[in-house]
VOMIFI-104884 format. One record per residue (C-alpha): x, y, z; residue number from 1; residue in one letter. Coordinates in pm, 1 decimal. Each point is the difference from the previous one (the first is absolute). Layout:
N
<<X; Y; Z>; NUM; a> ...
END
This chain:
286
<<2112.2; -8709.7; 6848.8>; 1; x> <<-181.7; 230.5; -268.3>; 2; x> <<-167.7; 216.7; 242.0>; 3; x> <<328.3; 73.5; 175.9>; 4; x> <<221.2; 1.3; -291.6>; 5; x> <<-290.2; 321.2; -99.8>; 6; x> <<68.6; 137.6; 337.0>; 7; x> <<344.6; 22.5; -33.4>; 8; x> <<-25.7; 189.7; -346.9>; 9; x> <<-253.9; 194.9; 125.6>; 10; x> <<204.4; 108.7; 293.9>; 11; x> <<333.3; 76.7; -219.1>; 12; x> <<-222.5; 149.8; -219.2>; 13; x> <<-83.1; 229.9; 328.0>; 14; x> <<324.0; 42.8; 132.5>; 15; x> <<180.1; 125.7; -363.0>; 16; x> <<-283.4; 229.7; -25.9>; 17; x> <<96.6; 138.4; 328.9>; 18; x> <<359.4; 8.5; -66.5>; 19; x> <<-46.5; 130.4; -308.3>; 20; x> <<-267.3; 323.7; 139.8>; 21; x> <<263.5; 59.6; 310.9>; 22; x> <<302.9; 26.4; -237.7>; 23; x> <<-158.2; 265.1; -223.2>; 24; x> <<-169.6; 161.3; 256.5>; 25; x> <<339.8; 42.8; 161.5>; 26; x> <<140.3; 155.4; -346.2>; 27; x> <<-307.2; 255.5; -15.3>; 28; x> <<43.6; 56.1; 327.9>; 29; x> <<364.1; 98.1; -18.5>; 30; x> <<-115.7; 198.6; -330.6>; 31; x> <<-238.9; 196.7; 119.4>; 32; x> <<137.8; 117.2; 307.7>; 33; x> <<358.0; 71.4; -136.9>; 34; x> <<151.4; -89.0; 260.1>; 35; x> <<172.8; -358.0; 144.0>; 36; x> <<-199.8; -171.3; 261.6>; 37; x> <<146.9; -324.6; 185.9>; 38; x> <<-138.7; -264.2; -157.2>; 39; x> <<-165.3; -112.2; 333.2>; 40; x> <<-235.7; 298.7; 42.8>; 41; x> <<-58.8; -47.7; -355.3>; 42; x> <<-86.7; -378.0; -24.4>; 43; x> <<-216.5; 65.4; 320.2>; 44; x> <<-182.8; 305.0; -206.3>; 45; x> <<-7.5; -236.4; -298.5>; 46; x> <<-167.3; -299.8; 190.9>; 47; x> <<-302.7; 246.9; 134.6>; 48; x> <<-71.2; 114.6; -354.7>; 49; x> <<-54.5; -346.7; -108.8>; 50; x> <<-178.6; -92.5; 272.6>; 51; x> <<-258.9; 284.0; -32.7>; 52; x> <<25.5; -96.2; -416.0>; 53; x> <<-144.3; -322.2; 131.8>; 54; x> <<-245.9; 88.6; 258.3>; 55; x> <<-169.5; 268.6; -261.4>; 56; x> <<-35.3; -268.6; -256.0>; 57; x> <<155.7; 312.9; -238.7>; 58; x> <<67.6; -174.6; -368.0>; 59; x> <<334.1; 113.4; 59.6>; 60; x> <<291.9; -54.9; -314.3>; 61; x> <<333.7; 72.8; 106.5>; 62; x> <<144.2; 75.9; -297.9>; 63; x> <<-159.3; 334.4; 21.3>; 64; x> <<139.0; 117.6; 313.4>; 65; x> <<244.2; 197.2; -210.2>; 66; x> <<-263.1; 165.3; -202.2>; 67; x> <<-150.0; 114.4; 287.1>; 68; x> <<-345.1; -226.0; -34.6>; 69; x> <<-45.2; -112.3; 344.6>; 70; x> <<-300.2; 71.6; 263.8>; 71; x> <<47.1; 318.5; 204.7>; 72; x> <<84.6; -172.4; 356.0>; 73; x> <<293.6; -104.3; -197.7>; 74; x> <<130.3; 335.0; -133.5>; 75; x> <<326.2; 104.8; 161.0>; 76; x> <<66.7; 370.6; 25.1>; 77; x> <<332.0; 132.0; -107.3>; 78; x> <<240.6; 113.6; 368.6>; 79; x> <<223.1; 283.7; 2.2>; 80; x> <<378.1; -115.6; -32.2>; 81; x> <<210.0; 297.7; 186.5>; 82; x> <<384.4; -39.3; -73.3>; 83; x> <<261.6; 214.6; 243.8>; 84; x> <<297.7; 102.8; -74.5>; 85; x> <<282.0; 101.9; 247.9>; 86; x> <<108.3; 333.8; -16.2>; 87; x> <<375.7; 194.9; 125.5>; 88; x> <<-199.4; 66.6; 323.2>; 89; x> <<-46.1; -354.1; 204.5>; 90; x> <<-255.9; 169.9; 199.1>; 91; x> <<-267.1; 53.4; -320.1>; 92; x> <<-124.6; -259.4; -234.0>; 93; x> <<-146.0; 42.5; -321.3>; 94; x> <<-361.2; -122.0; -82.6>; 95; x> <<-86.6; -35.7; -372.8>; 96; x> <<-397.4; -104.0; -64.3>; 97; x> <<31.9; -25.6; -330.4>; 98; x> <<-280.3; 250.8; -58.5>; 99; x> <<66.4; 362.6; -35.7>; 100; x> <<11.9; 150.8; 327.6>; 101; x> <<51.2; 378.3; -104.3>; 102; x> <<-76.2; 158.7; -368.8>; 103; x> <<307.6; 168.6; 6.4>; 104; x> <<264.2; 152.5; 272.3>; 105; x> <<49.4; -96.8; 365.7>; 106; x> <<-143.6; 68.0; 285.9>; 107; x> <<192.5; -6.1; 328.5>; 108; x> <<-176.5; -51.7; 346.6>; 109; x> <<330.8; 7.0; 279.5>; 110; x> <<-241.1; 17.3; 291.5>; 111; x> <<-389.2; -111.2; 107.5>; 112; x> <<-102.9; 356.3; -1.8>; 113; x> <<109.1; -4.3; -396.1>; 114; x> <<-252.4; -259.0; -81.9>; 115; x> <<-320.9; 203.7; 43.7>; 116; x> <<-40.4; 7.4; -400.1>; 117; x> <<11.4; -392.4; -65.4>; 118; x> <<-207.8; -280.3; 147.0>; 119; x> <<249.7; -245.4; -78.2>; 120; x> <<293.3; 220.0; 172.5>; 121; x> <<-224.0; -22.5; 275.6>; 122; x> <<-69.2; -358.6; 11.9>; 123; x> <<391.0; -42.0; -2.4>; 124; x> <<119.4; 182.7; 273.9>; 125; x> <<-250.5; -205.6; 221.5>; 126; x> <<214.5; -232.4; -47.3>; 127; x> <<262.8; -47.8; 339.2>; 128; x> <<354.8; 113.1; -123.2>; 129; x> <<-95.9; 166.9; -337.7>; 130; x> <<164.8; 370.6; 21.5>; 131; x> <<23.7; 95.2; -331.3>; 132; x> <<-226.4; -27.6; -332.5>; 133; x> <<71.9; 75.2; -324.6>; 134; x> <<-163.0; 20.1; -357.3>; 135; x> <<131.6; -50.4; -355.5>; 136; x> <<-172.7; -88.9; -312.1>; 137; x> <<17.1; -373.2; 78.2>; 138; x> <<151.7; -60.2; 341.5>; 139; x> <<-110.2; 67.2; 329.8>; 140; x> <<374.3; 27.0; 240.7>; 141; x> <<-91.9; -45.4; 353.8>; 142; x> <<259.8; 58.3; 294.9>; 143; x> <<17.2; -142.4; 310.2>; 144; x> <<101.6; 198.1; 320.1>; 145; x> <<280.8; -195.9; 98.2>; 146; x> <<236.4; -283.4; -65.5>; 147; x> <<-157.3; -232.3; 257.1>; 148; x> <<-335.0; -46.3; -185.0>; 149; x> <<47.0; -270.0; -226.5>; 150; x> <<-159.3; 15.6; -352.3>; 151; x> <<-76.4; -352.5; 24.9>; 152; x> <<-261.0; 112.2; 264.9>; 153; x> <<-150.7; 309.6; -162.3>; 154; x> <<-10.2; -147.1; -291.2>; 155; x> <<-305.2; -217.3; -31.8>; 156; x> <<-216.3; 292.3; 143.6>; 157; x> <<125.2; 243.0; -267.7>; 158; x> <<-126.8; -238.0; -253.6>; 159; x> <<-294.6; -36.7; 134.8>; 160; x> <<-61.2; 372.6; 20.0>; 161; x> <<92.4; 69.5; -363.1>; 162; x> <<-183.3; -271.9; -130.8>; 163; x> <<-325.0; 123.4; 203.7>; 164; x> <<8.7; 388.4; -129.7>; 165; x> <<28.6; -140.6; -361.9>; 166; x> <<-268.4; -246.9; 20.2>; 167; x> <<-244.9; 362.7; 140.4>; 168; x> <<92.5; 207.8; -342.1>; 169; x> <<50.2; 272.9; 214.0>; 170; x> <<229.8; 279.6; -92.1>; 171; x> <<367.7; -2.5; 140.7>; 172; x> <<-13.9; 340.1; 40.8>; 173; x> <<-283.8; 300.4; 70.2>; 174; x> <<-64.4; 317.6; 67.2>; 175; x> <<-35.1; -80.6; 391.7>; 176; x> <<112.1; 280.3; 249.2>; 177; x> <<175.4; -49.2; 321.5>; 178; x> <<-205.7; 6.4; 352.9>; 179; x> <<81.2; 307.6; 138.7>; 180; x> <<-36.5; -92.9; 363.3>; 181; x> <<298.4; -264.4; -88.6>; 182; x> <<227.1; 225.9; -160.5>; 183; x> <<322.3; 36.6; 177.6>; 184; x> <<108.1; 350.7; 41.7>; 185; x> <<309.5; 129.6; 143.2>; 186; x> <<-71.7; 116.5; 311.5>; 187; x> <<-72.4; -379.3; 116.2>; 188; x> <<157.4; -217.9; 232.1>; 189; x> <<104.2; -320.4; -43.1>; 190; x> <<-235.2; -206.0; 146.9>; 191; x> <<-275.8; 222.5; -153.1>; 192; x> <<123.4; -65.7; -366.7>; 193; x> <<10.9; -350.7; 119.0>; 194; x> <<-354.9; -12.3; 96.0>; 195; x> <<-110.9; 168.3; -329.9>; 196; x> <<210.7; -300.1; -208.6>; 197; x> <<-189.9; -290.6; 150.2>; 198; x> <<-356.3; 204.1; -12.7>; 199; x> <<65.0; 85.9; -359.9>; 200; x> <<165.1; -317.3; -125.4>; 201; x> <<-123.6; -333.4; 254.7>; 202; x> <<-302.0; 138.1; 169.5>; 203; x> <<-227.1; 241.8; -267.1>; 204; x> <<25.5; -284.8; -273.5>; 205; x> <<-148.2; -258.6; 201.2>; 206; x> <<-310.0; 269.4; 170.6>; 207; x> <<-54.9; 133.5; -378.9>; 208; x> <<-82.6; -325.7; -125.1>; 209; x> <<-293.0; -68.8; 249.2>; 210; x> <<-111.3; 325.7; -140.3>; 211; x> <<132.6; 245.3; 297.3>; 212; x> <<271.7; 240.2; 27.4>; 213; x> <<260.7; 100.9; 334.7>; 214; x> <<97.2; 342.6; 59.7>; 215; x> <<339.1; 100.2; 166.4>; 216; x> <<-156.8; 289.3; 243.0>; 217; x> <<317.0; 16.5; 224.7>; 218; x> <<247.8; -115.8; 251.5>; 219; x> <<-13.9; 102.4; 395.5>; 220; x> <<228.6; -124.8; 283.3>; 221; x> <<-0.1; -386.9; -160.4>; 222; x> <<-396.7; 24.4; -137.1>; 223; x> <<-81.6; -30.6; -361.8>; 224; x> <<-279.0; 186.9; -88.4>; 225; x> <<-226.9; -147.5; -325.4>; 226; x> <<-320.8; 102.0; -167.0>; 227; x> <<-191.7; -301.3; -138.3>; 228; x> <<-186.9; 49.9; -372.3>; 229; x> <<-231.8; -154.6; -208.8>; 230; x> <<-83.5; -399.3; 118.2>; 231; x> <<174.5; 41.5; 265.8>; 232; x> <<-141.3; 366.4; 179.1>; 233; x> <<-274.7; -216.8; 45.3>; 234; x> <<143.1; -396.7; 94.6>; 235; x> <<-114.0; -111.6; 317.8>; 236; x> <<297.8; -185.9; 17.2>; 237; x> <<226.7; 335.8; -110.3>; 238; x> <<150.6; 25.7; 325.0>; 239; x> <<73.0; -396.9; 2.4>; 240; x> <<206.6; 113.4; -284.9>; 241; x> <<156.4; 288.5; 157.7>; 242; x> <<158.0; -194.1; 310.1>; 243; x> <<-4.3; -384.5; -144.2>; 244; x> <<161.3; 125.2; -316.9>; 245; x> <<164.7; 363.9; -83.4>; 246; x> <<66.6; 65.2; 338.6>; 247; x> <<192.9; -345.4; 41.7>; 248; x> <<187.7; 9.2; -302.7>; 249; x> <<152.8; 374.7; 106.6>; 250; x> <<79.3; -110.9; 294.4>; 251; x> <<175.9; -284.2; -131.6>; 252; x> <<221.7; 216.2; -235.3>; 253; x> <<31.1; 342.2; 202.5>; 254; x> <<31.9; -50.3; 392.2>; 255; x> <<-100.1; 364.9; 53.0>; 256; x> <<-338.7; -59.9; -100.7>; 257; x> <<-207.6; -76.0; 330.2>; 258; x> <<-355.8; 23.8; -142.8>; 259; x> <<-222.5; 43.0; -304.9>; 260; x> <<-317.8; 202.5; 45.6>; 261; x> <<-309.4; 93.1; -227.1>; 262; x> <<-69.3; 367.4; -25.8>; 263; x> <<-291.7; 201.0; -190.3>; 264; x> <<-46.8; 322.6; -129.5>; 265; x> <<-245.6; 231.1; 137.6>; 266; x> <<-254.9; 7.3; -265.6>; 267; x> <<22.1; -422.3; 11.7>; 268; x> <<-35.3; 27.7; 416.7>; 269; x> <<-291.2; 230.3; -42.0>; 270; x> <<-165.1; -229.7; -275.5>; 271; x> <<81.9; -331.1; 210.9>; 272; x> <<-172.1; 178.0; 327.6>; 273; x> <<-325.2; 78.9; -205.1>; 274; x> <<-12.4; -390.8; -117.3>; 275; x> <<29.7; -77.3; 333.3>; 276; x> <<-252.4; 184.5; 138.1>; 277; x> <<-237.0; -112.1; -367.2>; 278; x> <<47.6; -342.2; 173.6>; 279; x> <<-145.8; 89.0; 311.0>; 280; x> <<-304.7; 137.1; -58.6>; 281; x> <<-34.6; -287.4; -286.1>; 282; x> <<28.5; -272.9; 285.3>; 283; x> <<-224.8; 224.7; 241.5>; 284; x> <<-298.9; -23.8; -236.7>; 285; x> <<72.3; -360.8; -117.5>; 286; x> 
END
């Protein structure tokens, strides 16, 4: 009878310690993150913490939570809480951090092209549906192209995308100049502006991060015509990524497009031939 009458203490004992270290973390939790969790997610992230207080044998007080005296695995890092607001238009939404977003003025970008001089205006109009960005002191107002695209959709990825240039530190806007093979210029048709909007604004992004660059050389009788920089000039798998993946995606968006092809420059055709032939004699003596 003693030894289970100690069991039983020892085991409430256990249990209100538990409750006890869920319920605050909970609190802190909510605290710390300013924002409102559903209490599910945040028992569940609750019940890990104490389980890895228990398995690190960590001399643990919970009372000091709030001071902030708790082992590093169980520091929480402060999220970014974006509030919109609706605005006369029904077709843009406004996007408020709550950090500063410009010093001072606005900054209006009503078309990809515009965005050359901001990485986040950039990352935005990746976004399917965003046609519009715009810049004031504390707001970012995006607007969609059309009433069918539902803001319940975009949303989540616009978050996402704000939240991820703030968390770089890098500037909203620089001193960036537009690609000049990109440009649109008046005497272009339609399906040649067209092609110069998804190279400048789906397509160059996603080459320039693996450390390459595209270049719009021209457009003849349904061929695209690109130049391949940097990483890429030299890929093995650069043409892969010419018919697998630019030359798919304008296809899918502008039926006149029939093919994409690589081109080179004389000076880089005369410098690949002399490689080749470097090769050659290389292998002959090996």
């Amino acid at each position: 009878m003693a030894a289970r009458s100690v069991c039983q203490q020892l085991r409430s004992s256990q249990i209100f310690k538990q409750q006890y270290t869920t319920k605050l973390l909970r609190e802190t939790r909510a605290l710390c993150t300013h924002n409102y969790v559903g209490s599910r997610d945040i028992s569940a992230s609750s019940r890990r913490c104490y389980g890895m207080w228990k398995r690190q044998n960590v001399n643990f007080q919970p009372g000091k939570l709030l001071q902030g005296n708790f082992p590093t695995s169980f520091q929480m890092t402060r999220t970014m809480f974006i509030q919109t607001q609706d605005t006369p238009n029904p077709n843009s939404l406004k996007f408020m951090p709550g950090v500063e977003v410009l010093e001072s003025g606005t900054y209006d970008f009503p078309n990809p092209q515009s965005g050359h001089c901001s990485p986040l205006a950039k990352m935005l109009f990746r976004i399917n549906g965003v046609k519009g960005v715009f810049f004031s002191k504390d707001a970012i107002t995006i607007t969609k192209a059309d009433d069918d695209l539902e803001w319940a959709v975009m949303k989540p990825e616009i978050f996402a995308v704000i939240m991820d240039f703030f968390a770089t530190g890098l500037p909203v806007l620089t001193d960036e100049k537009p690609s000049g093979d990109t440009v649109i210029n008046e005497d272009d048709d339609e399906t040649v502006a067209l092609i110069k909007e998804l190279l400048d604004t789906r397509i160059r992004p996603t080459v320039q991060e693996d450390g390459g660059d595209i270049v719009y050389m021209g457009f003849e009788k349904g061929v695209v015509k690109l130049k391949m920089q940097g990483s890429c000039s030299s890929c093995p798998s650069s043409i892969v990524t010419l018919k697998s993946g630019v030359q798919n995606m304008l296809q899918f968006y502008i039926p006149e497009v029939l093919s994409v092809e690589q081109v080179t420059d004389e000076a880089e055709a005369i410098s690949n031939e002399e490689f080749r032939k470097l090769e050659e004699q290389l292998n002959k003596k090996s």
